[in-house]
N, C-alpha and C positions, 0 to 999 in steps of 0.2 A: 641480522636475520633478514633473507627478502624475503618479500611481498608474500612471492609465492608459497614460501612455508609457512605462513601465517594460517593458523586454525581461527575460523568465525565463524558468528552466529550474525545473522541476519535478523533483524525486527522489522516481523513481517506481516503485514495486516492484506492485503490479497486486493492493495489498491496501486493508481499506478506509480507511486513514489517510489512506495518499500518497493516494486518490481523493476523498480530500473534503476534502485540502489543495488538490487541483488546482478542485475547483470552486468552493473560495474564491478562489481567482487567477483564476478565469474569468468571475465573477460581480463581481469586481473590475476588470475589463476591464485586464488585466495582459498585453500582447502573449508567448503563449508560444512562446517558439522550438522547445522542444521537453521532450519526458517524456525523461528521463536515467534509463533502467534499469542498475542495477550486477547481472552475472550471476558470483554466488560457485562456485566450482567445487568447495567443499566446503559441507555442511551444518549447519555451527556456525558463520556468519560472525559477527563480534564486531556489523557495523556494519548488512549487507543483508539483508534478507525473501529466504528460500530458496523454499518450495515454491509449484510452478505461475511461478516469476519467468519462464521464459521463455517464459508466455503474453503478455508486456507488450508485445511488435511486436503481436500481434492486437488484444487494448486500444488503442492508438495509432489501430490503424486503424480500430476503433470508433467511438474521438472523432473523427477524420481529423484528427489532429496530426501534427507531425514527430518523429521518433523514434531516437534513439541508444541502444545500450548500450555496453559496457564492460566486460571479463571480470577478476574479480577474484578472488586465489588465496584469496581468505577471510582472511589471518592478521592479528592485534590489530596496530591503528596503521600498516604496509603497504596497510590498506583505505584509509585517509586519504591516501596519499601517491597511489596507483591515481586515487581521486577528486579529485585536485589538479590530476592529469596533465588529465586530461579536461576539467574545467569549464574550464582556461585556457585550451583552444582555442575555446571556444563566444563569441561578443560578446554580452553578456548582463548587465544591470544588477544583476539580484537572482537568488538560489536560496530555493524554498521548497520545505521538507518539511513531513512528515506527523508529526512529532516531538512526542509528546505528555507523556510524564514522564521519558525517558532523557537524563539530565544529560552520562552518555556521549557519544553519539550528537547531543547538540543544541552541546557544546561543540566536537567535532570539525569540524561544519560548519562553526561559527562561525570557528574555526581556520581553515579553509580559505578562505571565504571570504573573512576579512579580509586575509590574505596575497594574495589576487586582487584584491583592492577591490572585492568584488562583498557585497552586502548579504543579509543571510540572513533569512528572514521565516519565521516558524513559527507560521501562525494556531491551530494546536492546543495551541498546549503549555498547562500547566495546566489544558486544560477541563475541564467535568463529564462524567468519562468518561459516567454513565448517557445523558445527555444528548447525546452523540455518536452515541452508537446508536441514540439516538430518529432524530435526525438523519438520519442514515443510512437510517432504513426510511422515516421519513415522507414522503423527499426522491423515494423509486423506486427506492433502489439496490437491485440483486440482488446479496447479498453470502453466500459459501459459505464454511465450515470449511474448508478446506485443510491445519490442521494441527493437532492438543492435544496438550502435553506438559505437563500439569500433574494434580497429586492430585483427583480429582474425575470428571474427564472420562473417558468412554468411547467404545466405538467408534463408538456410534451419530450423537455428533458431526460426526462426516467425511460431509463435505459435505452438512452440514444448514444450511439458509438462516437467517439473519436474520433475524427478526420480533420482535413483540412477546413473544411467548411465548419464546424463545430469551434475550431480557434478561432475562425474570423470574426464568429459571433461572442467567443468571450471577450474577445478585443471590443469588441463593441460597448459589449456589458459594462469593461473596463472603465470604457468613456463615459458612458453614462451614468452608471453609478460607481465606480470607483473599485469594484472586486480585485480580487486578486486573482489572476487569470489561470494559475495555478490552483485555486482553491484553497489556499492556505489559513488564512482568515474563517475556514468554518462555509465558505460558501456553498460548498457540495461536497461530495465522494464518490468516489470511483469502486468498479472489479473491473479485474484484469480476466478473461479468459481466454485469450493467448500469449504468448511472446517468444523471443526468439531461444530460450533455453527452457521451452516446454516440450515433451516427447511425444503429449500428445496433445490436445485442444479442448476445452468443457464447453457442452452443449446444453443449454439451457431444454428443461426440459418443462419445467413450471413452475410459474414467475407471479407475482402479484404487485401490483399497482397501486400504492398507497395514498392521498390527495388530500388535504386537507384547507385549501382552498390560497395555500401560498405559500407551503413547503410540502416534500413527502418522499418517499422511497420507493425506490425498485428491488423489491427483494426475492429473493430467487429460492423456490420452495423446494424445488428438485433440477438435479444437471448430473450427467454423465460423462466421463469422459472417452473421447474417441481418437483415433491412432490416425495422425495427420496424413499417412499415403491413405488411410479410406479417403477422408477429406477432399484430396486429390484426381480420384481419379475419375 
C-alpha cells in the first residue's frame, strides 16, 4: 500500500509539534480523516498539550479539515485508555503525532496503536530540535508562547512569536540552564496561528496574561478567523 493511500488521524493539540507533524502528512499526501484533539480537564496531563487546546476546532477550520475531540480527565495511563476508546471508532490506517523526545508519550501510542492495528508514524522524533524551529519559521508558521514553566523564562515570553531571534535566545537558555530547546521537557508550549496548510489565519481577538511570579500562560479568550488575501492586501 503507499503512502499516499494511507487514511490518518492526526493528534493534534494546536502546538507547533502536532502542526508540523501534520504538514509532514500532508505534504506526504497521507488522506487525513481528521485532527483528533484530546481536551484534559485538568492542567497537568501526563499525555495532552493543555493551554489554548481548545482553540484546535478553529485550527481545523483554518486548514478545513475534519475535526474530533475527546475530553480527558488528565490522570497517568487512564489518558491511554480515554485515547484507545476513540481512535477505535475512527477507520483509519495510521496515527501520526508530533512526538519528539517523550519515550513516554511515544511508547503509549505505539501501545495503542498496535492493539488497534493501526500503525504510528512519528516524523519528529529524534530531530534536531534547533532545526525544527528553523523549520517552523522558515516554512510561514505563526507560532506564540502559550505557556513557560521553566528556570530562565519570564513573563515577557507569553505570547511572544517564533522567529529567529527567539531560537537564539533558547539557545542561550540551553546553555545556561540546560532546556530543551524544543520544549520537550515541559519547558513551555506553544499555538500555532498560522501555517503553510491553513486557508485562513486566527486573529487573536482577546488574550489574557497569566503570571505567577515564575511560570504562567497566555491564553487566548477570544480569536477569529480571517481569509489570508484580506491579510494581504
Amino acid at each position: 500500500m503507499s503512502v499516499s493511500s494511507l487514511k490518518a488521524v492526526v493528534l493534534f493539540s494546536g502546538g507547533k509539534d502536532s502542526s508540523l507533524a501534520l504538514l509532514w502528512a500532508i505534504n506526504r499526501r497521507l488522506k487525513i480523516e481528521a485532527l483528533v484533539s484530546i481536551i484534559p480537564y485538568r492542567e497537568d496531563s501526563y499525555m495532552f498539550h493543555v493551554p489554548n487546546v481548545k482553540l484546535t476546532e478553529l485550527q481545523a477550520k483554518a486548514a478545513r479539515l475534519p475535526y474530533i475531540s475527546f475530553p480527558s480527565y488528565g490522570l497517568k495511563e487512564e489518558e491511554v485508555l480515554e485515547l484507545e476508546k476513540l481512535l477505535e471508532k475512527i477507520d483509519v490506517d495510521v496515527v501520526v503525532s508530533g512526538v519528539i523526545s517523550s519515550v513516554y508519550q511515544k511508547n503509549r501510542i505505539s501501545e495503542v496503536c498496535a492493539k488497534l492495528g493501526l500503525e504510528s508514524l512519528t516524523p519528529l522524533w529524534h530531530a534536531n530540535e534547533t532545526l525544527l524551529l528553523l523549520n517552523l519559521v522558515n516554512s510561514g508558521f505563526d507560532v506564540k508562547f502559550s505557556g513557560v514553566y521553566a528556570l530562565g523564562f519570564t513573563r515577557n515570553w507569553l505570547g511572544r512569536k517564533l522567529d529567529h531571534s527567539v531560537i537564539a535566545d533558547l539557545i542561550l537558555l540551553k546553555k545556561r540552564y540546560g532546556i530543551s530547546i524544543a520544549g520537550e521537557g515541559g519547558e513551555y508550549e506553544t499555538v500555532v496561528l498560522d501555517a503553510p496548510f491553513f486557508k485562513s489565519r486566527i486573529v487573536i481577538i482577546e488574550s489574557e496574561t497569566c503570571w505567577d511570579g515564575s511560570r504562567g500562560q497566555f491564553l487566548i479568550k477570544k480569536a477569529e478567523l480571517m481569509e489570508k488575501r484580506s491579510v494581504e492586501k
